[in-house]
Each structure stands twice: as C-alpha cells, then as structure tokens.
C-alpha positions in Angstrom: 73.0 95.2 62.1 70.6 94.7 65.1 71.0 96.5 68.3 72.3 93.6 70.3 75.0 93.0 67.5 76.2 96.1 67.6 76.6 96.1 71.6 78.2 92.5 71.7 80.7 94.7 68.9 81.2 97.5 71.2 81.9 94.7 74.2 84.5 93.9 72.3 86.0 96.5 70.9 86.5 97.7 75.2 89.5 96.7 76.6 89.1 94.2 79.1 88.7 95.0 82.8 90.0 92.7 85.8 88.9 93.2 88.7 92.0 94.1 91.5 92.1 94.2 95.1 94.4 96.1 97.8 95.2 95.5 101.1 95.7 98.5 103.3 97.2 97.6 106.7 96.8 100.4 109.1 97.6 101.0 112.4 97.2 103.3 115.1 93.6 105.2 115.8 91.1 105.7 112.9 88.6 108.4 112.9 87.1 111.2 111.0 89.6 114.4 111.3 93.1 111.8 111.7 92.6 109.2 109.1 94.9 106.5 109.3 98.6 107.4 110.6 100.4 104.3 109.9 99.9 102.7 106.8 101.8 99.7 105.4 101.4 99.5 101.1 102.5 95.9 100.7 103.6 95.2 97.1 104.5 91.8 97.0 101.6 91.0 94.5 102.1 93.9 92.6 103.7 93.4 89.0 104.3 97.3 87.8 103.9 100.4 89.0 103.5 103.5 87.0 106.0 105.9 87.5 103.6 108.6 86.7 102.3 107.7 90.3 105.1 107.7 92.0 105.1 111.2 93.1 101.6 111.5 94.0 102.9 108.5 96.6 105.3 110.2 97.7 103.1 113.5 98.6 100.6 111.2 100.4 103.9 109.9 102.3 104.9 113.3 102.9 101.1 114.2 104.4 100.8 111.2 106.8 104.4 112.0 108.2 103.4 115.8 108.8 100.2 114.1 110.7 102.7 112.1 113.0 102.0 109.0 110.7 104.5 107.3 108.4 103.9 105.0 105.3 106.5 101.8 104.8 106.3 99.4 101.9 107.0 96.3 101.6 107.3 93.2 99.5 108.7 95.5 96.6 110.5 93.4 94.1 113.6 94.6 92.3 111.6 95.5 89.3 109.4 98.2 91.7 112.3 99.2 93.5 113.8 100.5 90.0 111.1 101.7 89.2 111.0 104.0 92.4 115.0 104.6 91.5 114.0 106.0 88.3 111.6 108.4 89.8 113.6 109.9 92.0 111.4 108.4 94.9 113.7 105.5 96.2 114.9 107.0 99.1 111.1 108.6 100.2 110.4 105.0 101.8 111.4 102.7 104.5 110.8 99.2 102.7 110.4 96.0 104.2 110.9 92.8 102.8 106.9 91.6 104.3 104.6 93.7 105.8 104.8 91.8 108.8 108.5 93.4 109.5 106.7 96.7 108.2 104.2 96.4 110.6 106.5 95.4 113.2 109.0 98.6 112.9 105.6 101.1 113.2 104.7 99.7 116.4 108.5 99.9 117.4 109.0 103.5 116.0 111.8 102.0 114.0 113.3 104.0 111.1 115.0 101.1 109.5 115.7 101.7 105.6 116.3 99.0 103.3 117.7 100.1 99.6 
C-alpha cells in the first residue's frame, strides 16, 4: 500500500470534525485583571450538553459572581434544562427564554429565575 493510500485510510478511519461556533455576549468593562463580568451563554442552538460539564459551568458561574459579575443562560430547551436538573445544577442559573431578555435583566440588575 502506497503512502497516500494509507493516509486517505487513516482520513477515514478519524471521526469527523465540524467545525462549531459560540457566541459570547458580554457586558460591562473588559480588561486584563476583570475579564468579562456579565456574560450571557445563549443556548438556543445548542442540541446537547454533557453533563460531565455541567459542574465546571457552574464553578465558572460561581467565579464571575464572586467578581461582581453574573452568568444567565438563555434559549435552553427542555431537553438542556433536564439535563441541568439531572446534574444538580438547575437552580445555579437565572435562564432566559432569548438572550435579549438575558441581556436585558444584567443591565437592570434583575435576579429573575425562570425553572
């Protein structure tokens, strides 16, 4: 088998990638020792989450509110929203049904929970 062959073989034996994009929406002031404090995760295009995650999320949650931040989801289909409930984690979120209402309730200071 030639060398070509065998790496058009080993092409195909490698699971497929697809390339995926996120949208961060942050608010509030940017720079090099804050970070972001208010971030909106919107989920609306998002078809599974790994629940494995879900409490490295959580932590990152926990960090932006001990920096005067806050992190709000939004968009999060039922599916998600079980999947949060299983992991113990449904209640660690303020969740929005767009992140235009999320967006909205960080500029208001609004603590408005949606389960």
């Amino acid at each position: 088998m030639t060398k070509a062959a065998k790496k058009v073989r080993q092409a195909d034996a490698e699971p497929s990638l697809r390339l995926k994009h996120t949208t961060l929406s942050c608010m509030g002031e940017l720079d090099r020792d804050q970070g972001c404090v208010w971030l909106v995760l919107d989920l609306s295009d998002v078809s599974h989450l790994d629940y494995r995650g879900v409490p490295w999320l959580v932590s990152q949650a926990e960090e932006y509110r001990l920096r005067g931040g806050d992190v709000k989801l939004a968009g999060v289909s039922r599916y998600l929203l079980a999947i949060l409930r299983a992991a113990g984690a449904h209640d660690a979120f303020e969740i929005y049904s767009d992140a235009g209402d999320a967006r909205e309730a960080l500029s208001q200071g609004q603590n408005a929970w949606l389960h």
